[in-house]
C-alpha positions in Angstrom: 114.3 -40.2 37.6 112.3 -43.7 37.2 115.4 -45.6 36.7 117.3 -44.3 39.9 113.9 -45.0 42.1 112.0 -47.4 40.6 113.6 -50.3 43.3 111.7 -48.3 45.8 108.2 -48.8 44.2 109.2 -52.7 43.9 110.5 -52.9 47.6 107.2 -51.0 48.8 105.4 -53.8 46.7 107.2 -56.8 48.1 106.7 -55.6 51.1 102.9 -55.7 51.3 102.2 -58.8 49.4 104.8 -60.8 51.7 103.4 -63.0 53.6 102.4 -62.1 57.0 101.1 -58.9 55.2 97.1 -58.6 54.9 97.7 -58.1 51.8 99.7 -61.5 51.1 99.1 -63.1 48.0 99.1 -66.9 46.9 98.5 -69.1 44.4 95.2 -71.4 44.4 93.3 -73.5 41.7 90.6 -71.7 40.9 88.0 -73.1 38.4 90.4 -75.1 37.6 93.4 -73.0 36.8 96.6 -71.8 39.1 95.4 -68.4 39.6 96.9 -65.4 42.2 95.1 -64.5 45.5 94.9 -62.7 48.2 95.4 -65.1 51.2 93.3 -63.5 53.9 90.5 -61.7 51.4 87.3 -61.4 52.9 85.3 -64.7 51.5 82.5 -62.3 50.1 81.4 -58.9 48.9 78.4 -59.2 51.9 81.7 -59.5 54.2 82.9 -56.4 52.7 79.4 -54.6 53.2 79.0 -55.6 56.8 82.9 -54.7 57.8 81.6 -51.0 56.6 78.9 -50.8 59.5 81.5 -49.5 61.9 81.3 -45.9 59.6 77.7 -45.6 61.2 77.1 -41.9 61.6 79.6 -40.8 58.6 78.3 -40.0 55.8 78.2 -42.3 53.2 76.2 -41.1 49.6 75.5 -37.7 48.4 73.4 -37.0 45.5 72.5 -33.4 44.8 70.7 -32.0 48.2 70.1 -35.7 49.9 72.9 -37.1 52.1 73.0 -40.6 53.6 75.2 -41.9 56.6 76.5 -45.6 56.6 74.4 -46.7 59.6 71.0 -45.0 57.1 72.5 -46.6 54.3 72.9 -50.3 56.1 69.2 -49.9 57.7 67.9 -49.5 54.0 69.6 -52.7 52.2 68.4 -54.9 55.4 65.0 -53.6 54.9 65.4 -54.2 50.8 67.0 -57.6 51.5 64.3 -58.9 53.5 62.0 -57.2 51.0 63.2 -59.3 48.0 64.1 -62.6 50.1 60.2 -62.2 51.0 59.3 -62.5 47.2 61.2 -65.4 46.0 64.8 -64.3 45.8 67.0 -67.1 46.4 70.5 -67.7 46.7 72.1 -67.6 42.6 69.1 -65.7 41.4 69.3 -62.5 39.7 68.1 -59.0 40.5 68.0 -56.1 37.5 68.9 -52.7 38.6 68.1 -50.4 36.2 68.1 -46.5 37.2 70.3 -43.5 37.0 73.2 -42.9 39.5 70.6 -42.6 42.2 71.4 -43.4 46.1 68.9 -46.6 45.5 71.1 -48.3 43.1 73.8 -48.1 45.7 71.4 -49.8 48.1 70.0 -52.0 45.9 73.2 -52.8 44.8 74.5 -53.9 48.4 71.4 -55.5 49.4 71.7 -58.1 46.0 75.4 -59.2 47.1 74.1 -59.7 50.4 71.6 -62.3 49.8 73.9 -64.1 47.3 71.5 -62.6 44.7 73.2 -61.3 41.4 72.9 -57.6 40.5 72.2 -57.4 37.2 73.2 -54.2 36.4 71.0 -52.5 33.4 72.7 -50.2 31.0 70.8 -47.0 32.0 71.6 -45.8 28.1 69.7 -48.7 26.0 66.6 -48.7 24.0 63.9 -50.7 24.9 64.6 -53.7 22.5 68.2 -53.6 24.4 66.9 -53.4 27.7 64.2 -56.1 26.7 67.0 -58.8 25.6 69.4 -58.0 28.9 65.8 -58.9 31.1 64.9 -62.0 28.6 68.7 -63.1 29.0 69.4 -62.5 32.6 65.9 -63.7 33.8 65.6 -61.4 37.0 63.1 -62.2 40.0 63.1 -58.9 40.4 63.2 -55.5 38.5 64.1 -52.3 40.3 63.6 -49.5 38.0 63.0 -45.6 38.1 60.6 -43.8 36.6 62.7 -43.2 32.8 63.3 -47.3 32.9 59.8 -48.2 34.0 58.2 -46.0 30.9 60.7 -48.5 28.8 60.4 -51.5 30.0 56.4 -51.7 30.8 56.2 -51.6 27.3 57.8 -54.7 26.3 56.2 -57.2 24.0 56.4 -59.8 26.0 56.3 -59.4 30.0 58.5 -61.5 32.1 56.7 -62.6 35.9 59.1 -60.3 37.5 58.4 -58.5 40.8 58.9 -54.6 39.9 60.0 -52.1 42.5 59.5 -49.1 41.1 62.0 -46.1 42.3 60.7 -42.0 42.0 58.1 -43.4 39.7 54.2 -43.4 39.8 54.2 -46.1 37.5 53.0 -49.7 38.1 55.1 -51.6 41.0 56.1 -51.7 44.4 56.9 -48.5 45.4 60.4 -48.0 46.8 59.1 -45.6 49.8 56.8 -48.6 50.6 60.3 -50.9 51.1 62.0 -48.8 53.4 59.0 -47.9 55.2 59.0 -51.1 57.1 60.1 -52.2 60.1 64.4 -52.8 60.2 64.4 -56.1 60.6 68.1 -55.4 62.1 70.5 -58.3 60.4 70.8 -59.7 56.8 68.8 -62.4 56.4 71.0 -65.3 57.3 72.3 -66.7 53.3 75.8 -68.8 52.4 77.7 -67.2 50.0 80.8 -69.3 47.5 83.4 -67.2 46.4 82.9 -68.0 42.8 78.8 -67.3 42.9 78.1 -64.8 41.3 78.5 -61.6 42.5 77.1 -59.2 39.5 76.3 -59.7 35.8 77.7 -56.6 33.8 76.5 -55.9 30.1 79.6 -55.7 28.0 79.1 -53.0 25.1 79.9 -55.2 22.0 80.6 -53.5 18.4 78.5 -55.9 16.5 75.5 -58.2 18.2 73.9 -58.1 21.6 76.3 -57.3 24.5 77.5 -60.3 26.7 76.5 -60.6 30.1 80.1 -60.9 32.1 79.6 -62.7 35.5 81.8 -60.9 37.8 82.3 -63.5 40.8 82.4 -62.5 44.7 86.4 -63.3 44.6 87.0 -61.4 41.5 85.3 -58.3 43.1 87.0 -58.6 46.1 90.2 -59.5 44.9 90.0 -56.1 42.8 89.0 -53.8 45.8 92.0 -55.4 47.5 94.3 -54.7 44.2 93.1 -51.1 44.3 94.1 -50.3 48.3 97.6 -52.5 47.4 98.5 -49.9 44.1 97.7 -47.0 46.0 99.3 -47.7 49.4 102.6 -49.0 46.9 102.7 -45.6 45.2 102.8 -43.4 48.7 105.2 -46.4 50.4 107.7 -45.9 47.5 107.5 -42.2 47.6 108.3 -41.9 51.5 111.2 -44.6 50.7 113.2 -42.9 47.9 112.1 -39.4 50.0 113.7 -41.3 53.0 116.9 -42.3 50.7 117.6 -39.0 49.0 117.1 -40.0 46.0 114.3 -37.5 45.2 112.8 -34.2 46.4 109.8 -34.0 48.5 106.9 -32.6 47.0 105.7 -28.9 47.3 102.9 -29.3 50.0 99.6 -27.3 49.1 98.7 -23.9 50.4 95.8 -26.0 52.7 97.4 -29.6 53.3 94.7 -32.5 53.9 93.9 -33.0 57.5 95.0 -36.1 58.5 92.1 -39.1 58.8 90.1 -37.1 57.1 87.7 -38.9 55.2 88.6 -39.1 51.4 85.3 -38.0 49.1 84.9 -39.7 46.1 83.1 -38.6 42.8 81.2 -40.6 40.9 80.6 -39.7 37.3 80.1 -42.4 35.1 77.6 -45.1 35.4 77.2 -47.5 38.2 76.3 -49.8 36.0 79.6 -50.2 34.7 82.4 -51.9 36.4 84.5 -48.3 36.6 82.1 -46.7 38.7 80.5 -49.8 40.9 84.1 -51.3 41.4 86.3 -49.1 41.1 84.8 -46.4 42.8 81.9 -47.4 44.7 83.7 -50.5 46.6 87.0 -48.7 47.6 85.3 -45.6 49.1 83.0 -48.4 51.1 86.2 -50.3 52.1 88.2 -46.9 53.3 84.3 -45.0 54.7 84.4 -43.0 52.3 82.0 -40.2 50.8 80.6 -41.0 47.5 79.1 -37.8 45.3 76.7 -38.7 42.9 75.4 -36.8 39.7 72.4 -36.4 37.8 74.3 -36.4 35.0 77.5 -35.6 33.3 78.2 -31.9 33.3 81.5 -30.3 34.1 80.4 -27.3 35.4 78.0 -29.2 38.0 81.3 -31.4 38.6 83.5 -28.2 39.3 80.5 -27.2 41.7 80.3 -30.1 43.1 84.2 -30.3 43.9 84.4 -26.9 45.5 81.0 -27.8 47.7 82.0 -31.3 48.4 85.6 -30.7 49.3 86.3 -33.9 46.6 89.7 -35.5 47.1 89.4 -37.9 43.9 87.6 -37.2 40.6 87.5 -40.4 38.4 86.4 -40.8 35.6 87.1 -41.5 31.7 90.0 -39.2 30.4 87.3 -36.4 27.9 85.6 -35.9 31.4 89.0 -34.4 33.4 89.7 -32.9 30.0 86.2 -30.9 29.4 87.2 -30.1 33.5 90.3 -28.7 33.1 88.8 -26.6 29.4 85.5 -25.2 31.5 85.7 -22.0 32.1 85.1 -22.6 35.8 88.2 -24.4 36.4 90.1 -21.1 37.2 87.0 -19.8 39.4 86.3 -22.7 41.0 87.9 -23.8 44.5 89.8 -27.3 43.2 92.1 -27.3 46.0 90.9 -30.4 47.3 91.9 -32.7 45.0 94.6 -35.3 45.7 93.8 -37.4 42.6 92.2 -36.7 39.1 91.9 -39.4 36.1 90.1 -42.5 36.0 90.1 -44.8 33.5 87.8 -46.6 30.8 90.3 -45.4 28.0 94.1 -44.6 28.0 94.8 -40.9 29.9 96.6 -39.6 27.0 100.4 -38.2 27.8 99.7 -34.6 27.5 96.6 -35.2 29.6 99.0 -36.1 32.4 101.5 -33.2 32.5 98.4 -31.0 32.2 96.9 -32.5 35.4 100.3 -32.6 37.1 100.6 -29.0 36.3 96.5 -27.6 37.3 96.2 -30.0 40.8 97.3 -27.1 43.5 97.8 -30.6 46.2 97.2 -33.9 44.0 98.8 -35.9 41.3 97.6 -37.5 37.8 95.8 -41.1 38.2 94.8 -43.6 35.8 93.3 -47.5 36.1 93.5 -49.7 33.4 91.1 -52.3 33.1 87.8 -54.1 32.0 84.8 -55.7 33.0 86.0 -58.7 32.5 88.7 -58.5 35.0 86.2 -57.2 37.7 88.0 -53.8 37.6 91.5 -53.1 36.8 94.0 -54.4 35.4 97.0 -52.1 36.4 97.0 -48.7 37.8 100.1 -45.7 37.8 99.6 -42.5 39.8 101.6 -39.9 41.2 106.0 -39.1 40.4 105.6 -42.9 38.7 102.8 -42.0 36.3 104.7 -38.0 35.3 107.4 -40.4 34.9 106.0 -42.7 32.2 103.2 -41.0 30.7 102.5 -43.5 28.1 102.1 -46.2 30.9 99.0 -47.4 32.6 101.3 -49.0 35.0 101.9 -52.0 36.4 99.9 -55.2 37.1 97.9 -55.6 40.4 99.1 -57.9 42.8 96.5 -60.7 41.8 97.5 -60.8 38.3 100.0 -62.6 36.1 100.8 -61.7 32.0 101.7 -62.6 28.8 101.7 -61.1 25.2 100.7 -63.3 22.0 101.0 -62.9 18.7 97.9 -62.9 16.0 97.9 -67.0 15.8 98.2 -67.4 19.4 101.4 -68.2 19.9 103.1 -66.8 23.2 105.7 -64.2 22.6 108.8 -64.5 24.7 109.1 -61.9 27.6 111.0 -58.5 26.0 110.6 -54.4 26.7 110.8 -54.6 22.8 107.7 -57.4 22.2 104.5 -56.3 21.1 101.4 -58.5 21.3 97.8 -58.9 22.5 97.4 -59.0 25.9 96.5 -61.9 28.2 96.0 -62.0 32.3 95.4 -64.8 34.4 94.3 -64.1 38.1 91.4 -64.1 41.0 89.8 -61.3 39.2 89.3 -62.7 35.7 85.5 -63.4 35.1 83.8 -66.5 35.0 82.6 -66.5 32.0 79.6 -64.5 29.8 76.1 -65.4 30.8 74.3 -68.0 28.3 77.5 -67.9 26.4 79.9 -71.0 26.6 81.2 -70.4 22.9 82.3 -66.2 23.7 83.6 -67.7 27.3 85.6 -70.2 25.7 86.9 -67.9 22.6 88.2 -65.2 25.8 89.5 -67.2 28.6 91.8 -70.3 27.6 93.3 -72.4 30.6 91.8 -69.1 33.0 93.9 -66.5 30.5 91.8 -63.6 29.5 92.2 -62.3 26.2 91.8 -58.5 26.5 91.8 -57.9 22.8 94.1 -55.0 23.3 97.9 -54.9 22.2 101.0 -53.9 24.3 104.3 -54.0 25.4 105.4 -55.0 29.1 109.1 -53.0 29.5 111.9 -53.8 31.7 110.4 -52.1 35.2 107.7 -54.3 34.7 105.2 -51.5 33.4 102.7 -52.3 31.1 102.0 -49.4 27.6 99.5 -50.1 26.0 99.2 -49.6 22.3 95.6 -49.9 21.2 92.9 -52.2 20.7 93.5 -55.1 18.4 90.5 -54.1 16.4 91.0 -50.8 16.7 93.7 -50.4 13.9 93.9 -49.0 10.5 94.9 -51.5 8.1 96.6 -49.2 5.4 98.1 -50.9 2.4 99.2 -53.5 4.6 100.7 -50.8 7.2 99.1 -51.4 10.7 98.6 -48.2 12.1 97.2 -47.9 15.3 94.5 -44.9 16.0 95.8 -44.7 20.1 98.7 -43.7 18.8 97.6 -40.8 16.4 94.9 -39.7 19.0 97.6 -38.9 20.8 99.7 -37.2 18.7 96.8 -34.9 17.8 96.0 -34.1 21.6 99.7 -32.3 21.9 98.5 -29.6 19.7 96.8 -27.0 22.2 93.7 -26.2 19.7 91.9 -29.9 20.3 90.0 -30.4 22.7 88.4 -33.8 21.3 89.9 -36.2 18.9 88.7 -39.6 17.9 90.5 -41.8 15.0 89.3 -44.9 13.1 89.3 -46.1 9.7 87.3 -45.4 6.5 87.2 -47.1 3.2 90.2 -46.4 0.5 90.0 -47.6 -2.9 93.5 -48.2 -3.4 94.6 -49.0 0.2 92.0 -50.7 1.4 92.0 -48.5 4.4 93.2 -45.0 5.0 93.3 -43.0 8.2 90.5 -40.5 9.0 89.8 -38.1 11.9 87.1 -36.5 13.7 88.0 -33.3 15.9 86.7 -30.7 17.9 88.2 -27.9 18.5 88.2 -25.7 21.9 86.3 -22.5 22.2 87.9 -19.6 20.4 90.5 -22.0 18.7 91.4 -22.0 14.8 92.7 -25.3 13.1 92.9 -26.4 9.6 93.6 -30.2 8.2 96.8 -28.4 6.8 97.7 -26.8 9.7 97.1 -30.3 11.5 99.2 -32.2 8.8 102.1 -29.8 9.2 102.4 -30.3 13.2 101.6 -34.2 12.9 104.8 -34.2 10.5 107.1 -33.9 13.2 106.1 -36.9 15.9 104.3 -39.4 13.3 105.2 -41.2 10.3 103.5 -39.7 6.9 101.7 -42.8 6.3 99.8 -42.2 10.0 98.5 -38.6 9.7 94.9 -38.4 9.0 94.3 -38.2 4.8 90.7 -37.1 6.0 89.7 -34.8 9.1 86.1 -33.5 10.3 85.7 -30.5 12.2 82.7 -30.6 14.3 81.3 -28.3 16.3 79.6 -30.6 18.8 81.0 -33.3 21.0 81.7 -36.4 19.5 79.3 -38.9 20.4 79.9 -41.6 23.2 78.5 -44.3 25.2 77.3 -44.3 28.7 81.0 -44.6 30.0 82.2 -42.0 28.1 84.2 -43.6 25.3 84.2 -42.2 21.7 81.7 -44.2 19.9 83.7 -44.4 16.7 81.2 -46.5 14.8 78.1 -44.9 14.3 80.7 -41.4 14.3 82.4 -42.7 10.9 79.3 -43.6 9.5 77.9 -40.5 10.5 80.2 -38.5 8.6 80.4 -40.7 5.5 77.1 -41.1 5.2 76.5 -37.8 5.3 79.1 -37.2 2.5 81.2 -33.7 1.7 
């Protein structure tokens, strides 16, 4: 079916970056490099919060029983911005945000960008000596904190002058009842704002060392929110053009079709200190006046409540959280009818992931984003007939990026469906560099190409697959073989409900292939069993010569991913 239609999806593209289009796109020098844009972007992410003023009385943030409107919402961050300009914030200073997925890191969030001020946004999930070397490294004015942060951070050896705004905390600071408590000064306080200042500083999670700070740029952020309306407005165009032309089948419509203009509803389940959630979610629900549903915390049965109470349209998040969804037992109990779109990104949706989300939506389709932190948000994005099409694919580029693969010296590869290489981009959205860090800047971004560290093959639609993470390999007697591709061999057999793959120490190899599983409820596997059902999709040399069974979930990070790490040196350190 791609084959015969895939013109339509290229014709639906054409048509919207043309220029002319609002969504035109251009070449410019950019930090000194030819780099894609948008030619009518807004100049700013404060233009992009002030165009969302005219939502007013719709609602804007949910988070458990509290709801927030736009024109609430827009009262707050005017009262916060004048708040922080009225202790010192400048223009190119930097504000930490470090809280839960509560409705003040939204607002605090808004009210940085605003004033020109970078958010610094504090992973929720460090220890204190992690969260003590993001403050020494980013230097914030200001701290705004809640209550679990505050216990953390007022214990640090060595306090930094900052101003602390303390959020449903007791503890020492400002309290954040006391900031919106004053009077609405009614504007933003009156700042100018370059497109390459910096917008927010995002905490990269590194395997070895500190994390980098990434400085995520105004453009780049709204170059990406711009890339995310222009993928999904390409995927409907395309379908209502090869619907138009016959050459495919209109979709079944759902028992309770979506009102039309209704507003979408977005959940929110990983972090907002992550680029996924803050750009990816967060900016495109602003743009379109959206809903946003927040949670406490991750838990799929609160999520499926949340859903059916909510009436969510799009769940996004990494691919083990629409997994554990579809697994819960509440997933046949619970109203999903809602739901127009279910995936995310942060990881590779796995093939059988897809057909099983094609198959559960009553009225949506499969999603996924591909992308990093250091591209401000994604990197490409497939959805709907295109994505069931090509399962393997994360789809194609955004409008505001250009590729290339290279091989292990550098070298570029010339343009084939057949190459495989590491992964490079060059576009408005690529960072400006890592905070403090001139050597990691220059070792990831050459001549404005971004190194993603992650191999792939571009093939002949223009799709991108990716194959796994450079480092993220098993090296096995000289045989490369890549644990993305076992993982996903091992996810087609209906027992697993979690699988994660990496490398442990072989005598004579070098390296062998190991495994770490879990099982769903009621289900029965053995590493026999496994190795007989692997035999018949992957090479001998690529099934798993070691398996653990657990019975818990495998440990991750605060965005969700498999932290495979510490979970092989879990396992081998704790020996047979």
């Amino acid at each position: 079916m791609i084959g015969a239609v895939i013109h339509h999806y290229h014709a639906a593209r054409t048509e919207l970056e043309a220029p002319g289009s609002p969504f035109a796109v251009t070449t410019e020098v950019v930090r000194g490099a030819p780099m894609k844009v948008f030619a009518t972007a807004p100049a700013h992410m404060r233009e992009v919060w002030e165009n969302s003023a005219g939502f007013g009385d719709r609602e804007y943030l949910v988070f458990e029983d509290e709801r927030y409107t736009y024109a609430e919402v827009h009262a707050m961050v005017r009262k916060l911005a004048a708040h922080l300009v009225a202790h010192g914030v400048q223009p190119h200073d930097r504000v930490a945000i470090a809280m839960r997925n509560y409705p003040e890191w939204v607002i605090s969030y808004w009210a940085c960008v605003s004033i020109n001020a970078a958010a610094v946004g504090m992973n929720a999930w460090r220890t204190a000596p992690e969260m003590e070397y993001a403050i020494n490294d980013s230097e914030p004015k200001v701290l705004i904190a809640d209550d679990e942060r505050l216990e953390r951070l007022l214990h640090m050896p060595e306090q930094r002058p900052m101003h602390i705004i303390s959020v449903r905390s007791e503890r020492p600071g400002t309290p954040w009842s006391e900031v919106i408590a004053a009077a609405d000064p009614g504007s933003l306080p009156p700042i100018e704002i370059d497109p390459d200042d910096d917008a927010t500083i995002f905490y990269t999670s590194g395997t070895t060392g500190f994390p980098k700070g990434a400085q995520l740029t105004h453009r780049g952020s709204v170059a990406n929110v711009m890339n995310i309306v222009v993928m999904t407005l390409a995927s409907a165009v395309a379908e209502q053009k090869a619907i138009a032309a016959g050459d495919i089948t209109p979709p079944v419509p759902p028992a309770t079709p979506p009102v039309a203009g209704a507003q979408s509803v977005i959940m929110a389940p990983t972090p907002l200190f992550h680029v996924t959630a803050c750009n990816c979610l967060l900016h495109p629900a602003t743009v379109t006046g959206g809903r946003v549903v927040l949670m406490y915390k991750w838990d799929a049965g609160r999520a499926l409540e949340l859903i059916e109470r909510e009436r969510v349209t799009n769940f996004s998040g990494v691919p083990t959280m629409s997994r554990e969804l579809l697994l819960h037992p509440d997933w046949a109990t619970r109203d999903t009818s809602s739901l127009q779109g279910m995936g995310g990104g942060g990881a590779a949706l796995q093939p059988d992931l897809v057909g099983k989300i094609a198959g559960a939506l009553k009225g949506g389709q499969p999603t996924t984003g591909y992308g990093m932190t250091e591209t401000c948000g994604i990197i490409t994005a497939n959805s709907a007939r295109w994505f069931i099409a090509k399962p393997d694919s994360c789809g194609p580029l955004v409008p505001t990026l250009e590729a290339k693969l290279i091989d292990e010296a550098g070298n570029d590869i010339a343009p084939s469906p057949d190459a495989l290489g590491v992964l490079c981009v060059r576009g408005a959205v690529v960072i400006k560099g890592y905070l403090n860090r001139p050597e990691a800047t220059h070792d990831a971004i050459r001549d404005g190409w971004l190194n993603t560290g992650d191999i792939a093959r571009i093939d002949a639609d223009g799709f991108v697959h990716l194959v796994d993470r450079a480092k993220d390999m098993v090296n096995r007697g000289g045989e490369n073989v890549f644990c993305g591709e076992v993982e996903t061999a091992i996810y087609h057999h209906d027992a697993v409900a979690e699988a994660a793959v990496f490398a442990i120490p072989d005598e004579r190899l070098g390296e062998d292939v190991a495994a770490a599983i879990v099982l769903r409820p009621g289900a029965t596997l053995t590493h026999d069993e496994l190795t007989h059902f692997l035999a018949a999709s992957i090479a001998k040399h690529k099934i798993p010569a070691r398996v653990w069974f657990r019975d818990e979930p495998l440990p991750r990070n605060a965005n969700g991913k498999f932290l495979k790490r510490e979970l092989r040196d879990e396992l081998l350190s704790a020996g047979d």
